[in-house]
C-alpha positions as CSV (number, residue, x, y, z in Angstrom):
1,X,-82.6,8.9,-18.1
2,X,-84.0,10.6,-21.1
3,X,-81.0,12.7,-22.2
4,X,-77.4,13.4,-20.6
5,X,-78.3,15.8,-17.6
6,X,-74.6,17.7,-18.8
7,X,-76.8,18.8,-22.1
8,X,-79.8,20.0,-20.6
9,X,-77.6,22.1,-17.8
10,X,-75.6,23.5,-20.4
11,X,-79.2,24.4,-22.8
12,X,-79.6,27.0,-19.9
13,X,-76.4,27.9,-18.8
14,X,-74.8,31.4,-18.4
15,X,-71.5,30.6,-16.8
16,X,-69.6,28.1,-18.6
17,X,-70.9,27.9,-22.1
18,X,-69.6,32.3,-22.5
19,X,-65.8,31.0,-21.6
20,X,-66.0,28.6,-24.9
21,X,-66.6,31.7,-27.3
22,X,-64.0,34.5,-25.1
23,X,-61.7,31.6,-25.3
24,X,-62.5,29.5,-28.3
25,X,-58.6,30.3,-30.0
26,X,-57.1,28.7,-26.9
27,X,-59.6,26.1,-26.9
28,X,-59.4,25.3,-29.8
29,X,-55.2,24.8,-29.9
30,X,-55.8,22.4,-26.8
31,X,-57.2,20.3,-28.7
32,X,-55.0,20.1,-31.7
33,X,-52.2,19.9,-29.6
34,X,-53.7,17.0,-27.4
35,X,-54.7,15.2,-30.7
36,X,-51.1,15.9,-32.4
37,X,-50.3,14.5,-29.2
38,X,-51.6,10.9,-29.4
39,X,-50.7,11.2,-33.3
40,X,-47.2,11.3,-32.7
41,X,-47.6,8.5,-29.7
42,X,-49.3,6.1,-32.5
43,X,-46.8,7.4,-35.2
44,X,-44.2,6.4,-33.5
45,X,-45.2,3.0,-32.7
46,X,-46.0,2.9,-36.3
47,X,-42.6,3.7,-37.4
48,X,-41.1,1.5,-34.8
49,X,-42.2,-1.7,-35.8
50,X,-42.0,-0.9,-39.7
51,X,-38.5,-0.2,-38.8
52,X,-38.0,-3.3,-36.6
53,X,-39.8,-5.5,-39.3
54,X,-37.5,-3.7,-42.3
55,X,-34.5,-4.0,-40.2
56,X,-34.8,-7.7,-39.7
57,X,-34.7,-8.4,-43.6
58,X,-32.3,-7.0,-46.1
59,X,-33.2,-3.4,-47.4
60,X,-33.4,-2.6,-51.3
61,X,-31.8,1.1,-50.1
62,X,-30.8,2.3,-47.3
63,X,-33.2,4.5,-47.6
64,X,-36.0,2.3,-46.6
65,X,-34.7,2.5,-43.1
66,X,-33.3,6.1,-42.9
67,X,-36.3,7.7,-43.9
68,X,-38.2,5.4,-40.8
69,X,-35.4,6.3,-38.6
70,X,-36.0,9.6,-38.5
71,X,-39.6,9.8,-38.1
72,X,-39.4,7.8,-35.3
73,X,-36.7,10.5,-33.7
74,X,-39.1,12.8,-34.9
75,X,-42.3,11.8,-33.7
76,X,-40.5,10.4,-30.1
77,X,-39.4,13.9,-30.2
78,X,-42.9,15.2,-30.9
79,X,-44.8,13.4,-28.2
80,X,-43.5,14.7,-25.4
81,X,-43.0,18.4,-26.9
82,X,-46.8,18.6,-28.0
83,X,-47.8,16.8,-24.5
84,X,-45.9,19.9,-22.4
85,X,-47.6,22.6,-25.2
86,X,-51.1,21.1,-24.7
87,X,-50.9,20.5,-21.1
88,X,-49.2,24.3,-21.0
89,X,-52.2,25.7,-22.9
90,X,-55.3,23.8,-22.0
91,X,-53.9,24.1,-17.9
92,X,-53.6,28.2,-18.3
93,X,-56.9,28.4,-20.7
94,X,-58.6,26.3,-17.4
95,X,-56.8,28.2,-14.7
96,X,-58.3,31.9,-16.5
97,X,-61.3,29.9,-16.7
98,X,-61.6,29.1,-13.1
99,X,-60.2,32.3,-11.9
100,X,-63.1,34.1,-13.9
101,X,-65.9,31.8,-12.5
102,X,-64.5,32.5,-9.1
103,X,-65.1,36.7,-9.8
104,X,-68.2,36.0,-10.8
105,X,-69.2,34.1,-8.1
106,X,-67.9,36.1,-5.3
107,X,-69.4,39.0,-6.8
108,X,-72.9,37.1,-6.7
109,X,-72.8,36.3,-3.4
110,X,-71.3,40.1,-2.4
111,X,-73.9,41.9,-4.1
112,X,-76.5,40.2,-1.4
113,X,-73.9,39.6,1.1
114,X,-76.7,40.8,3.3
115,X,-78.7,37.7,3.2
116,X,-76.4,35.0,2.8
117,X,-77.1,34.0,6.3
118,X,-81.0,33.8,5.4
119,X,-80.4,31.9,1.9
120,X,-77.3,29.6,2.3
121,X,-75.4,28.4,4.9
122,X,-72.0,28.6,5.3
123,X,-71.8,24.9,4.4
124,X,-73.1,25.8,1.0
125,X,-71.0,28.2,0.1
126,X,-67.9,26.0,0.8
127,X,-69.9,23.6,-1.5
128,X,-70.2,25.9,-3.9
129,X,-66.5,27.6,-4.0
130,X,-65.0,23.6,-3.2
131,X,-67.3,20.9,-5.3
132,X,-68.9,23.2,-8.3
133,X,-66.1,25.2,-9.5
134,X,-63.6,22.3,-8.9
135,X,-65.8,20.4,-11.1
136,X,-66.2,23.1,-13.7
137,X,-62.8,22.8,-13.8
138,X,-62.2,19.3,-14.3
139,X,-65.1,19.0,-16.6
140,X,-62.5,20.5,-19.5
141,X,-59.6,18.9,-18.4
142,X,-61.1,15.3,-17.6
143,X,-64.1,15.5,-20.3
144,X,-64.4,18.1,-23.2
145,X,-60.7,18.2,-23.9
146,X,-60.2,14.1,-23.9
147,X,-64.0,13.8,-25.4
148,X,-63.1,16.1,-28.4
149,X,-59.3,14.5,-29.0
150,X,-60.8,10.9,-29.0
151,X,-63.5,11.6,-31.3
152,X,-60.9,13.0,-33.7
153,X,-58.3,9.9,-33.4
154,X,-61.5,8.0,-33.9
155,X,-62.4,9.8,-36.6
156,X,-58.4,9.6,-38.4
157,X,-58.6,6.1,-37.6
158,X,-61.7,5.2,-39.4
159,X,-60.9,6.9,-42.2
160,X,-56.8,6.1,-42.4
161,X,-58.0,1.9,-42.3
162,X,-60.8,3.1,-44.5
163,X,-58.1,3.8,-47.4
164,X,-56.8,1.0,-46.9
165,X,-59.5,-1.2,-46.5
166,X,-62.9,0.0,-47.1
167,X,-64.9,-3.2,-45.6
168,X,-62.1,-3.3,-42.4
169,X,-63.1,0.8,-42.2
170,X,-66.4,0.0,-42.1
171,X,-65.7,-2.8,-39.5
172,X,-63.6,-0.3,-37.0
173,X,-66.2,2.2,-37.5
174,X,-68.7,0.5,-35.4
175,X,-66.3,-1.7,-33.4
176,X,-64.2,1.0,-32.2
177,X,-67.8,2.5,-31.6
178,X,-68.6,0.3,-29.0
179,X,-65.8,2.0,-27.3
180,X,-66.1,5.6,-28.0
181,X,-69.5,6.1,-27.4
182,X,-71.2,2.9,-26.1
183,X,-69.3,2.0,-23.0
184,X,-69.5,5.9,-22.1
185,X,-73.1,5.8,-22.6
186,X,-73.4,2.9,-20.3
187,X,-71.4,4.5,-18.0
188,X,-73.8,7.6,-17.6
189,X,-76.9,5.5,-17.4
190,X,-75.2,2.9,-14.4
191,X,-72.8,5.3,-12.8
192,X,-73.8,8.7,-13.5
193,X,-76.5,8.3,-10.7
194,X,-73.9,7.5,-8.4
195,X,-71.9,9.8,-9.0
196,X,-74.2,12.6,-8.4
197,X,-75.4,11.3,-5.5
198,X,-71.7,11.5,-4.3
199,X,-71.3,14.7,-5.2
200,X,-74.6,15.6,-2.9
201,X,-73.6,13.6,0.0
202,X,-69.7,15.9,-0.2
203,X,-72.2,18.6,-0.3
204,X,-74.4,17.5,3.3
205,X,-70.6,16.9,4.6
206,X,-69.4,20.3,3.7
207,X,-72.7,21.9,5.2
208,X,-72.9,19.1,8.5
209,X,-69.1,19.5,9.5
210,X,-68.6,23.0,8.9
211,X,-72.4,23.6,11.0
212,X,-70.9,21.4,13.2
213,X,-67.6,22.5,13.9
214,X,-68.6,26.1,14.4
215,X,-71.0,24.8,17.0
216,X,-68.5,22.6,18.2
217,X,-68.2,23.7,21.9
218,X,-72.1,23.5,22.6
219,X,-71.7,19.4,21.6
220,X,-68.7,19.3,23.9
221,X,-70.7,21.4,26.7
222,X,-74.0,19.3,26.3
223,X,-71.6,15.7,26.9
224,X,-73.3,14.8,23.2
225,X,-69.6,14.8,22.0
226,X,-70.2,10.9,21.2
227,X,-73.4,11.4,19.2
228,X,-72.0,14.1,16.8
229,X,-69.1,11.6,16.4
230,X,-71.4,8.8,15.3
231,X,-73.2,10.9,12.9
232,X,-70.7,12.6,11.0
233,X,-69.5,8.5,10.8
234,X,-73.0,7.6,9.3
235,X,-73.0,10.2,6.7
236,X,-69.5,9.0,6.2
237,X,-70.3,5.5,5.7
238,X,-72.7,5.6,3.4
239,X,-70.5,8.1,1.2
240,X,-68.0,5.7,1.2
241,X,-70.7,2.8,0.4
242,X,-71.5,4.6,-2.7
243,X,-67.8,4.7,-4.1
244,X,-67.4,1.6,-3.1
245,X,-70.3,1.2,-5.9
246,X,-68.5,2.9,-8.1
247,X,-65.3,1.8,-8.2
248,X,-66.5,-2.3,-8.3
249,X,-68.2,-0.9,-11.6
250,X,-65.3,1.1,-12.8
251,X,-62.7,-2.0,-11.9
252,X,-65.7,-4.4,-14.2
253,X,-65.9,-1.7,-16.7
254,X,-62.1,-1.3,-17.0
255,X,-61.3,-5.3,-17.3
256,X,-64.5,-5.7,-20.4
257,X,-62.8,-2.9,-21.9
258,X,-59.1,-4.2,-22.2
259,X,-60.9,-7.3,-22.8
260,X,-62.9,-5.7,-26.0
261,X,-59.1,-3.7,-27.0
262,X,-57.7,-6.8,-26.7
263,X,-59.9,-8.4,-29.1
264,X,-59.5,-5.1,-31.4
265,X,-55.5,-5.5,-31.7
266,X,-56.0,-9.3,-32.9
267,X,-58.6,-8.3,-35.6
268,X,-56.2,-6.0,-36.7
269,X,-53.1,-8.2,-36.7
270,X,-55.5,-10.8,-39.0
271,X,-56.6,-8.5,-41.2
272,X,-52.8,-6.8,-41.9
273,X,-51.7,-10.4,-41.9
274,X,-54.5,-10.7,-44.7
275,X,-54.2,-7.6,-46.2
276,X,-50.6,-7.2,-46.6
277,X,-49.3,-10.5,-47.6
278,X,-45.6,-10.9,-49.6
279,X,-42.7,-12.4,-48.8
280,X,-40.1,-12.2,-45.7
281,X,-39.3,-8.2,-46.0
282,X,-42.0,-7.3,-48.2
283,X,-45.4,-5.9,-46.9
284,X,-45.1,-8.1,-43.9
285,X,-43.3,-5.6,-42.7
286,X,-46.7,-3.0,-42.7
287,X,-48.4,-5.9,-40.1
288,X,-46.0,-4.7,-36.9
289,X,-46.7,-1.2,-37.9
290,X,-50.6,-1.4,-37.9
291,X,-51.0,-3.5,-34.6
292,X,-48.0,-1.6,-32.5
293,X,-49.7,2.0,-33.7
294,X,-53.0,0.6,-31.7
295,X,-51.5,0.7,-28.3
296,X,-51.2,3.9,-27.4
297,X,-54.5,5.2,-29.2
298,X,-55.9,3.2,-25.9
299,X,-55.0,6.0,-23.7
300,X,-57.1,8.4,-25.9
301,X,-60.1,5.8,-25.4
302,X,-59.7,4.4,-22.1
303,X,-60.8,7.7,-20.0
304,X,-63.8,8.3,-21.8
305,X,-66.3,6.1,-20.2
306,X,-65.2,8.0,-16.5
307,X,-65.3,11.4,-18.2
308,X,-69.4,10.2,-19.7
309,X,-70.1,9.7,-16.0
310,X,-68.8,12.2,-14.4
311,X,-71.0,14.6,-16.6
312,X,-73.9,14.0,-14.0
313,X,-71.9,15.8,-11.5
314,X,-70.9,18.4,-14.1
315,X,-74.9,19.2,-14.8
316,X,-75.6,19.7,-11.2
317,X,-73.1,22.1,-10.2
318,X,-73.3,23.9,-13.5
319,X,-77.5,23.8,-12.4
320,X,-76.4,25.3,-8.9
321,X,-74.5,28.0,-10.4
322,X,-77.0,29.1,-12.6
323,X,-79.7,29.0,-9.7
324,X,-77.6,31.8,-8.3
325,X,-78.9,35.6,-9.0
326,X,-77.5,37.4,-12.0
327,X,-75.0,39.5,-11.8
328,X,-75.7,42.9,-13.2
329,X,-73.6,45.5,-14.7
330,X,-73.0,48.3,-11.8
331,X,-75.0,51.1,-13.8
332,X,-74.0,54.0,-10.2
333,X,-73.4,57.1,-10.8
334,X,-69.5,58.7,-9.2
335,X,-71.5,61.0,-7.4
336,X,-69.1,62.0,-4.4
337,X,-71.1,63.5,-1.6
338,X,-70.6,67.1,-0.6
339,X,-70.2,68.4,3.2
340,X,-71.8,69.1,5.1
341,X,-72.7,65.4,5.1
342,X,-76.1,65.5,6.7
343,X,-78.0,62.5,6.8
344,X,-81.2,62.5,5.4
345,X,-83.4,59.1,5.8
346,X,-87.1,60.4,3.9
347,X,-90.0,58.2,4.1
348,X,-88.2,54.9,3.9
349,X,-90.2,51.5,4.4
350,X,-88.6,48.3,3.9
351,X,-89.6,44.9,4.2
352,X,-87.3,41.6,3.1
353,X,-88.3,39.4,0.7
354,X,-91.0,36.9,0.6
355,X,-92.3,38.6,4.0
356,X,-95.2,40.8,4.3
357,X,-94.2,42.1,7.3
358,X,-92.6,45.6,7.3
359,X,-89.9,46.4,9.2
360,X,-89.6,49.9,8.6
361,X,-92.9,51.9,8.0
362,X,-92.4,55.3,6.2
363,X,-89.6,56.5,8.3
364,X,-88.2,60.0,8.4
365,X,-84.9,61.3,9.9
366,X,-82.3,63.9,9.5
367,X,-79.2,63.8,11.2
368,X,-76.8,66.6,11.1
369,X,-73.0,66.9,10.6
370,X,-71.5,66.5,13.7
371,X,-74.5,65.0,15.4
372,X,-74.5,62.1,18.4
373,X,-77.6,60.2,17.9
374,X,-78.4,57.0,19.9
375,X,-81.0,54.9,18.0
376,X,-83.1,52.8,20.5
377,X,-85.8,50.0,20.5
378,X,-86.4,46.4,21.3
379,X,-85.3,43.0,18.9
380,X,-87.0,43.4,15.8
381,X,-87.9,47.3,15.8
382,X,-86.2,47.8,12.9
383,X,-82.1,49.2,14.1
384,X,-80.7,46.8,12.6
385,X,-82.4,47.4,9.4
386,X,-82.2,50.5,9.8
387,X,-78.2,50.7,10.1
388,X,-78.0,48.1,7.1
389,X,-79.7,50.3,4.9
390,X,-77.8,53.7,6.7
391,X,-74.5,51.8,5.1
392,X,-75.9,51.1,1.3
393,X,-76.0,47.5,1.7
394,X,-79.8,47.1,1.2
395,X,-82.0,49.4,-0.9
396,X,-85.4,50.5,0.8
397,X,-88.9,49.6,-1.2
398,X,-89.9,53.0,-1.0
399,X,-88.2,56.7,0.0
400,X,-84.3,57.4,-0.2
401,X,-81.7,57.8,1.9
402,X,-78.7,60.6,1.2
403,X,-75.7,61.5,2.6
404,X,-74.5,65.0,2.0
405,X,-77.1,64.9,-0.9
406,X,-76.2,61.6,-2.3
407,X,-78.3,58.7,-2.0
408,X,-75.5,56.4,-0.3
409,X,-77.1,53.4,-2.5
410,X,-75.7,55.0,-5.7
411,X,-71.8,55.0,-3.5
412,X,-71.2,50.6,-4.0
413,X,-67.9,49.9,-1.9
414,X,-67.0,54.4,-1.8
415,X,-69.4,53.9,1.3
416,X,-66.7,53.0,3.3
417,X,-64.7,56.4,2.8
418,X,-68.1,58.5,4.4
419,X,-68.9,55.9,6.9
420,X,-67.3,53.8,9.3
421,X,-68.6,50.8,11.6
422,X,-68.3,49.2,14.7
423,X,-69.6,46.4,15.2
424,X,-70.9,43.9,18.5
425,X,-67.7,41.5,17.6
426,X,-64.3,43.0,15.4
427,X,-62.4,40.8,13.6
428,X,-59.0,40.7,14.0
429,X,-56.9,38.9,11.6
430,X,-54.0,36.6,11.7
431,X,-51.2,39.0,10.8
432,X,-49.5,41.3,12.3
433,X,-51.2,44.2,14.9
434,X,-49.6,46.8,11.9
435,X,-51.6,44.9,9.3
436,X,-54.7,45.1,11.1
437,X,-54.5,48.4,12.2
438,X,-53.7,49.6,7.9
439,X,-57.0,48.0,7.3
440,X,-58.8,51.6,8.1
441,X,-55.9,53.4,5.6
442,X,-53.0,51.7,4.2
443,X,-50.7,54.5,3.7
444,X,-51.0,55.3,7.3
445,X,-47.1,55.9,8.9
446,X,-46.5,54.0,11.6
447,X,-46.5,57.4,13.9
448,X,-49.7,58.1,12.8
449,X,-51.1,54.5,14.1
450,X,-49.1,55.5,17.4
451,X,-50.9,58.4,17.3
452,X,-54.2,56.7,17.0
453,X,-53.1,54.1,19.7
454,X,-52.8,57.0,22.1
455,X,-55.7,58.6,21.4
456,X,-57.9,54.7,22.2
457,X,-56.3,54.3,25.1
458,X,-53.8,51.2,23.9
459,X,-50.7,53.1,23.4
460,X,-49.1,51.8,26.5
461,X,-50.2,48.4,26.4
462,X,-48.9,48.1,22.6
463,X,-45.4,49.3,23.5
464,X,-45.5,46.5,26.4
465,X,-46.1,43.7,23.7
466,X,-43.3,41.7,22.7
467,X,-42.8,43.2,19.2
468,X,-44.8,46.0,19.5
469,X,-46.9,46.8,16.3
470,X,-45.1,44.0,14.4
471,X,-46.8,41.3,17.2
472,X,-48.2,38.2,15.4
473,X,-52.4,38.9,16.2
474,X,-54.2,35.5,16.8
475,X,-56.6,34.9,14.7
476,X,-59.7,36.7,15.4
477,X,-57.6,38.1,17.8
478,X,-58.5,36.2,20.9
479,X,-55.4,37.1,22.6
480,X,-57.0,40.6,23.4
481,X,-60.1,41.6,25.7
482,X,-63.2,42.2,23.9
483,X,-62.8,46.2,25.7
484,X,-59.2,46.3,23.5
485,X,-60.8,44.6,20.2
486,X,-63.3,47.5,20.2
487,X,-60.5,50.0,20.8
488,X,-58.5,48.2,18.1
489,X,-61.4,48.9,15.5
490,X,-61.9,52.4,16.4
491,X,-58.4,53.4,15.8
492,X,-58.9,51.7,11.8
493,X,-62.5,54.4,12.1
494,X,-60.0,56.8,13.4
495,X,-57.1,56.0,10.9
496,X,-59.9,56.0,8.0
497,X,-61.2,59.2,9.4
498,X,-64.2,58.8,8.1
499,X,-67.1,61.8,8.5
500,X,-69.7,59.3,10.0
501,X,-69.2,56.6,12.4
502,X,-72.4,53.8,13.1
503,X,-72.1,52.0,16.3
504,X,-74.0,49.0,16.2
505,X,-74.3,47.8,19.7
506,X,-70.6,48.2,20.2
507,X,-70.9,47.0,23.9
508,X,-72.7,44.1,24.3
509,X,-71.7,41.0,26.3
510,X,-68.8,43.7,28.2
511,X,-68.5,44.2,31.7
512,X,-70.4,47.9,33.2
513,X,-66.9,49.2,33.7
514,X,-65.4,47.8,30.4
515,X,-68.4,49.3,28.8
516,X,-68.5,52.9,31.0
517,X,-64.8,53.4,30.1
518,X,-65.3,52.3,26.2
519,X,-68.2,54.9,25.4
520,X,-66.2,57.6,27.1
521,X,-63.5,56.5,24.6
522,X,-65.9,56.4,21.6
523,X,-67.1,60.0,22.5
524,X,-63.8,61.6,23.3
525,X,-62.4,60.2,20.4
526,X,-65.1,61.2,18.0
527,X,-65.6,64.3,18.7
528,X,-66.8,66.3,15.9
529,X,-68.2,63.5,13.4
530,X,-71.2,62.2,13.0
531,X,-72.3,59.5,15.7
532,X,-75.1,56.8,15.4
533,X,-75.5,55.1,18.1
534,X,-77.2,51.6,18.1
535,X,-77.7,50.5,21.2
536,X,-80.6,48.2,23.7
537,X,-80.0,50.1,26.7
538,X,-79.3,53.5,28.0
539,X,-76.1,53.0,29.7
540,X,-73.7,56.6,28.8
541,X,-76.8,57.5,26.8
542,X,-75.9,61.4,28.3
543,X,-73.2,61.3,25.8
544,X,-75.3,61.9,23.2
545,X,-77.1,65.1,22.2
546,X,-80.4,63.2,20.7
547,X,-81.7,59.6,21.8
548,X,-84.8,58.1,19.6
549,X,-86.8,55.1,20.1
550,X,-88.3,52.4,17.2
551,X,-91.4,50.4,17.3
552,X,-92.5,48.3,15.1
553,X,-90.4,49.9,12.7
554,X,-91.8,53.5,13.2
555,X,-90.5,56.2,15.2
556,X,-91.6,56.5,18.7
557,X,-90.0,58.9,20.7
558,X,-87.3,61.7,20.1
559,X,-85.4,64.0,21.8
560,X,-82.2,65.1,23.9
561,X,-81.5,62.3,26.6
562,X,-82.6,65.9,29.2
563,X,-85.4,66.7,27.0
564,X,-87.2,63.0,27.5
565,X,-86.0,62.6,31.0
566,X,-88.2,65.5,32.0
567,X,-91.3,65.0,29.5
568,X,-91.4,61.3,28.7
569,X,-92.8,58.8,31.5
570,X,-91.4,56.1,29.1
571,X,-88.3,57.2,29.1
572,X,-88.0,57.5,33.0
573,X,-89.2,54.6,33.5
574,X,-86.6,52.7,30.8
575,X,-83.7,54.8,32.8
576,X,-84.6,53.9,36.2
577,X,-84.8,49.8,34.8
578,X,-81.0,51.0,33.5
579,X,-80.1,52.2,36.7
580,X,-81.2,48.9,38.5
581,X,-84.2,51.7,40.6
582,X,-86.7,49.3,39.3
């Protein structure tokens, strides 16, 4: 290994190395606090056995053990006051730190929420919120912070026996080297391997498990129950194989340490016995000071050679974070669009990235206020993309697309108040049916969600639950039909009120009466705003007043669902495979 990999992450890096200049001050009084700290832990150990030593021969004054007295209060007192104020600080300058890195991330992955399905998997981005920011985190409180306080104590030592003795100075200098920075060292190059290739193997277990446990029920179903059990144990065992690793180095590195301290305190009880010779109560009494004042400088020395390796695992999620897109400053414009809110989709192609393939091909569409329009065409035609892009979350490569004169890419997360979606599965959350009806508009009053609940359809089977709107929801709301779950999320459209509504495939995987009864609700109850209808089929296609078809991304056929039924042989032809005539 060349350099440490913590370096070369951090030469590049955009998301940690910002939070040490915005919060250098706090920083910065973390560390004086945590070295004040472990002054006043070897001060007082250092005024103990001076005292003890003074005390057990006869003082000149009394002075000579007043004055020790109380430093020693003071300093007892000190050490744990200056351990709450550093632990206080450098814990709230971490927490601001964390809760910062956590914005920032989830507003990386939000602005392409789109295609976080195409470029991680959901494993991933439990690595990345659980491993990398967790370590971000620790990487202050377990390394920079100790690191910095243990160089100065190493520092204050060096010179402090350096005024004393310039030759025993000299001596600690690169003695107490060896510990500082040569057992850390040896620690990155041994165990710093190991300890990023633990952190990759949490990451596989995060991605495996959570794959795994989402597709739980096809393992169960396919009587391979057994075989997913034995392979989440493989990747298991060889995690725990490589801290086994670790920890038999850290226990070896750990005993050679207290070995090499050990070694350290008797130099130093030689040399004061050397040093500070005299008679019994003289500057004998300086030789229990010196050694005792060692001891708890250990704890400032002892963590350091864990926090060197651990900077391996730092680099690497510090490299994954900065792998992640930019975020950029949102530059929209508050345009609020004006009614009527026509839709106007103008030459629009799109294609995804790193694909040549277009899957929308200088497209043209108006819809008017007020319009039903059903949007037709086989997997991959393009309706999908097509509704994506209606709703602002993508941005097509060429043409616009407006909404009562606004391009609805310029609206961000205003969107939502101009258009409202249904989608093939709506989520219900674990709260109660109140909470997840507000979703649509939290100031709604609780008549004017009755009001909604009539208008769906559900009124009568909310009043027959066993709390009515206060009713504890399962989560994802299982406890309801997938006909009722639909209804649910059109009363939040409803409650939103909302000028345009997108249905994408509201209806698929429901029974033909579920689904008959459904659209009738979805018509009736929208009356009056603007409808886009994406559907597969032309079940209840008379509903709407114009039906049009996608291929390949360009538009086919259009026309009122009468209009095609008498001109198109296509369309007859789809409607009679509908209607089971073919």
């Amino acid at each position: 290994m060349s350099k440490i990999p913590l370096f070369s992450a951090l030469s590049r890096d955009n998301w940690v190395k910002p939070f040490f200049r915005q919060y250098r001050k706090s920083l910065v009084l973390a560390i004086i606090l945590g070295f004040l700290t472990l002054f006043c832990a070897a001060a007082l150990m250092f005024t103990s056995g001076f005292l003890i030593s003074r005390s057990a021969s006869i003082p000149e004054n009394i002075l000579l053990v007043y004055i020790p007295i109380v430093l020693t209060r003071a300093f007892g007192v000190g050490r744990p006051v200056f351990r709450y104020l550093e632990r206080l600080t450098s814990h709230n300058w971490v927490l601001k730190m964390t809760s910062k890195l956590r914005l920032k991330l989830y507003q990386t992955l939000e602005r392409d929420a789109v295609f976080i399905k195409r470029d991680y998997r959901l494993g991933d981005v439990v690595g990345l919120l659980a491993e990398d920011i967790n370590h971000l985190q620790d990487l202050y409180l377990r390394t920079i912070f100790p690191t910095v306080i243990a160089w100065l104590l190493y520092l204050f030592v060096v010179i402090g026996l350096g005024y004393f003795s310039l030759w025993f100075g000299l001596f600690m200098l690169f003695y107490l080297g060896i510990l500082v920075f040569v057992f850390p060292l040896f620690s990155v190059l041994v165990n710093g391997a190991r300890q990023q290739k633990q952190k990759v193997l949490r990451n596989q277990l995060y991605t495996s498990l959570t794959d795994n446990v989402l597709g739980i029920s096809d393992w169960i179903f396919s009587q391979r129950g057994q075989e997913y059990v034995e392979l989440h144990e493989a990747s298991q065992d060889e995690l725990l194989a490589v801290e086994a690793k670790m920890k038999r180095f850290n226990n070896a590195r750990g005993f050679l340490f207290q070995v090499f301290y050990a070694v350290l305190i008797l130099v130093t009880l030689l040399w004061a016995g050397t040093t500070f010779k005299g008679t019994h109560g003289g500057e004998a009494n300086w030789i229990a000071a010196f050694v005792l004042s060692l001891l708890p400088l250990m704890d400032a020395f002892v963590g350091l050679s864990n926090a060197a390796q651990e900077t391996t695992a730092y680099a690497e999620s510090i490299e994954r974070l900065n792998d992640l897109p930019p975020v950029t400053q949102d530059e929209r414009h508050q345009e609020h669009p004006q009614a009527p809110y026509d839709l106007l989709v103008d030459k629009v192609s799109f294609s995804y990235p790193n694909t040549e393939k277009k899957v929308l091909k200088d497209l043209t569409l108006t819809v008017k206020q007020g319009e039903k329009l059903a949007i037709l065409g086989r997997s991959g035609s393009g309706k999908s993309t097509l509704a994506t892009l209606i709703r602002g979350d993508l941005k097509p490569d060429q043409g616009r697309i407006l909404l009562g004169g606004v391009n609805v890419s310029s609206l961000g997360d205003r969107i939502s108040d101009y258009i409202g979606v249904i989608q093939q599965a709506p989520y219900l959350f674990n709260t109660t049916l109140l909470n997840n009806l507000r979703l649509g508009n939290e100031e709604a009053s609780e008549a004017e969600v009755w009001e909604v609940l009539a208008h769906v359809g559900l009124k009568e089977m909310v009043e027959q639950l066993p709390q009515g709107l206060e009713t504890m929801v399962d989560e994802a709301g299982l406890r309801f039909s997938g006909g009722e779950r639909h209804r649910l999320a059109l009363a939040r459209i409803l409650l939103k009120d909302t000028p345009v509504v997108l249905l994408d495939e509201p209806t698929v995987g429901l029974d033909p009466i579920t689904e008959k009864h459904l659209l009738a609700t979805f018509m009736e109850a929208l009356e009056g705003k603007t409808l886009i209808w994406i559907t597969h089929h032309l079940k209840g296609i008379h509903h709407v007043d114009r039906v049009i078809f996608l291929e390949h991304g360009e538009l086919e056929m259009s026309g009122s669902p009468e209009e095609l039924a008498r001109t198109s042989p296509r369309y007859q032809k789809l409607k009679a495979i509908d209607d089971g005539e073919l």
